[in-house]
N, C-alpha and C positions, 0 to 999 in steps of 0.2 A: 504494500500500500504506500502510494508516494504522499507526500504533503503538498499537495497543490488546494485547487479550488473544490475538485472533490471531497478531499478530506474536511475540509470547512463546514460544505454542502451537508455532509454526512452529521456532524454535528449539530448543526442547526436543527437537522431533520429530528435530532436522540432527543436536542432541547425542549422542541416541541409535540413531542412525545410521551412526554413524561407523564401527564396525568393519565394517559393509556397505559404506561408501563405499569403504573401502581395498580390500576385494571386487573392487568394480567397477573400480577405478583399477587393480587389478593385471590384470584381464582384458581392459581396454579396452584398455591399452598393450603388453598382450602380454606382461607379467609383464619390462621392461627391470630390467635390472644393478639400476641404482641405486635406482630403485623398492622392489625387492626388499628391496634393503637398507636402506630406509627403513622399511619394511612391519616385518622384523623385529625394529630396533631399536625401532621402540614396540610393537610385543607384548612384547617383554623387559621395558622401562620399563612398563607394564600392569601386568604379570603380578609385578614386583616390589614396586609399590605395591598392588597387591591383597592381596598376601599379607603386607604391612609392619603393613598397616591389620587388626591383630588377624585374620586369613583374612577379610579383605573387609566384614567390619563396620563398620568405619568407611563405608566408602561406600553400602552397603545401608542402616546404620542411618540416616545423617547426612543425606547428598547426595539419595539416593533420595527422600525424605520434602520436603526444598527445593522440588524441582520436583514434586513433586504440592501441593502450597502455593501453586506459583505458578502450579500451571493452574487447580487448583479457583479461585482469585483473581480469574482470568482470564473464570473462566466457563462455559470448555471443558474437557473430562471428557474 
């Protein structure tokens, strides 16, 4: 695997993924204890910085814009 704009790409893609990955981490393991209680202390921490950042502006305006900067950069659309 090189480190070009794909690897970037590939990133971006994992970052935005994440609330699917915890999906899957909760179904794969069969939804355990502690899992659980990992799953919903970062939905709380989310959901509190969502709503700190002006209702979610900050990250829509800010962060969102970053990473289409750095795919377009990349190459990959």
């Amino acid at each position: 695997m090189e480190f070009t704009g794909a690897w970037l790409d590939n990133i971006m893609r994992t970052i935005a993924l994440c609330p699917k990955l915890f999906q899957f981490c909760m179904s794969f393991f069969g939804g355990i204890g502690l899992l659980g209680y990992i799953q919903s202390s970062c939905s709380i921490v989310m959901n509190v910085l969502h709503c700190t950042f002006w209702g979610g502006t900050w990250i829509e305006d800010y962060i969102m814009p970053v990473f289409g900067e750095m795919r377009s950069i990349s190459g990959k659309e």
